[in-house]
C-alpha positions in Angstrom: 0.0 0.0 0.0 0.8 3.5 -0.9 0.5 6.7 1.3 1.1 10.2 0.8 2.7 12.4 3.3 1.1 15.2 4.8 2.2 17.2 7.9 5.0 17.4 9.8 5.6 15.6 13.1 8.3 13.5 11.1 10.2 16.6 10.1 14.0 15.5 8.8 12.2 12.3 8.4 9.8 12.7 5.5 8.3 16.0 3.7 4.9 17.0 3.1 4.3 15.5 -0.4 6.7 12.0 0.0 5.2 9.0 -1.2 5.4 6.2 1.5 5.5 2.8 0.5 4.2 0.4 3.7 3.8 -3.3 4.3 1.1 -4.8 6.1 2.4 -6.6 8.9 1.0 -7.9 12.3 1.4 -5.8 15.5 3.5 -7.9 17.3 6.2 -7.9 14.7 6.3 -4.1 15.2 9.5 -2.9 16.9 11.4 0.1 18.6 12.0 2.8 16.1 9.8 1.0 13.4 7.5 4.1 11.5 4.4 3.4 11.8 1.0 4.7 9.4 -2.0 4.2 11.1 -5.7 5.4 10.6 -7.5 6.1 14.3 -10.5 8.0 13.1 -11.0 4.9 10.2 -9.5 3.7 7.0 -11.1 6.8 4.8 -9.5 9.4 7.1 -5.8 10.5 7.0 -3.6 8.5 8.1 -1.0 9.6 11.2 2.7 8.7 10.5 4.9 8.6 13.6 7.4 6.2 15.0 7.0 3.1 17.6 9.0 3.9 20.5 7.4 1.4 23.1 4.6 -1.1 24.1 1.8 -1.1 26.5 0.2 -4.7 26.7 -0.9 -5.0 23.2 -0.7 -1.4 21.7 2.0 0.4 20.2 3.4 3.9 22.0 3.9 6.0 19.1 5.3 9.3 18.3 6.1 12.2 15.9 10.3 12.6 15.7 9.6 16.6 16.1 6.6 15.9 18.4 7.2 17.1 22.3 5.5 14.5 23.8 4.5 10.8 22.7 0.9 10.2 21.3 -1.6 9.9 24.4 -3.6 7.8 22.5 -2.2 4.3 22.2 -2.5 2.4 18.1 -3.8 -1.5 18.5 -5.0 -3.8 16.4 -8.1 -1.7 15.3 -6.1 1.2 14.0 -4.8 -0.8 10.4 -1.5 0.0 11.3 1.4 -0.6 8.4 5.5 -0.3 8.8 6.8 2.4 6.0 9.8 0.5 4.3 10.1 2.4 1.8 9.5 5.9 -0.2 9.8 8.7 -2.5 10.8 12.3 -1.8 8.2 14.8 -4.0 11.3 15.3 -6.4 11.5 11.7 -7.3 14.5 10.4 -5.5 14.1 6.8 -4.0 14.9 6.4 -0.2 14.9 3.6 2.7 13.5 4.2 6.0 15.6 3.0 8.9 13.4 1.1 11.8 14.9 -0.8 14.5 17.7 0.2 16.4 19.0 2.4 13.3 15.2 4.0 13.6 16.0 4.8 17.2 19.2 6.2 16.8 17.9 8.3 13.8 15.1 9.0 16.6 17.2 10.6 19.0 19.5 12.6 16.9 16.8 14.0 15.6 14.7 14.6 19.0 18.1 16.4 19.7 18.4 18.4 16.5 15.1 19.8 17.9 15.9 20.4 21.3 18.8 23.0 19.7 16.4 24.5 17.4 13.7 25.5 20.2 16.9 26.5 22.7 18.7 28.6 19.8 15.4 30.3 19.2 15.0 31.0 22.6 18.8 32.7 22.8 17.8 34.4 19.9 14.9 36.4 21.4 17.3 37.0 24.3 20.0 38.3 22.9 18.1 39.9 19.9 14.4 41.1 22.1 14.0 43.7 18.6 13.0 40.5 16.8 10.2 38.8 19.1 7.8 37.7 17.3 5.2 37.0 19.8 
């Protein structure tokens, strides 16, 4: 199956527009830092793409690489979920998704490329108050 991109809660990850390709697989064969496409408000709604970073009995915890907080809502069984193994960036370029422990690690690199953004922005309006713009 074939998904489109929207959004962007996987931000370094995927971009709005990417064409994700995803494999139907039961939810125990899930793992750690597998991304995950799942449809909580049914099949015909869009779908959320974030990544597994835990279990709770039989759900997966998910959540968004440039998310602050994991999803409160657990996905199980009745969700459809799909892994994305696969895509295509909206210029046409082919790419692999890591999941696993390569998922992870791509996970917290880029939890911490975020982490700098928000404190660098926050030095910015410090240092700089002329250019608040709140």
């Amino acid at each position: 199956m074939d998904f489109l991109y929207r959004g962007n809660s996987m931000f370094r990850v995927f971009r709005p527009g990417d064409q994700l390709r995803t494999e139907a697989i039961p939810l125990r064969d899930f793992r750690r830092g597998d991304i995950a496409v799942y449809f909580q408000k049914g099949p015909d709604r869009p779908g959320i793409v974030h990544r597994v970073i835990g279990f709770e009995g039989n759900a997966l915890v998910t959540m968004g690489d440039n998310n602050a907080a994991p999803d409160r809502r657990r996905v199980t069984v009745a969700d459809h979920p799909a892994r994305v193994v696969a895509g295509i960036h909206w210029k046409g370029d082919a790419f692999a998704v890591r999941s696993g422990l390569a998922g992870m690690a791509q996970f917290r690199i880029n939890r911490l490329r975020r982490a700098v953004r928000i404190a660098a922005g926050r030095l910015k309006c410090r240092l700089f108050p002329a250019h608040r713009t709140d």
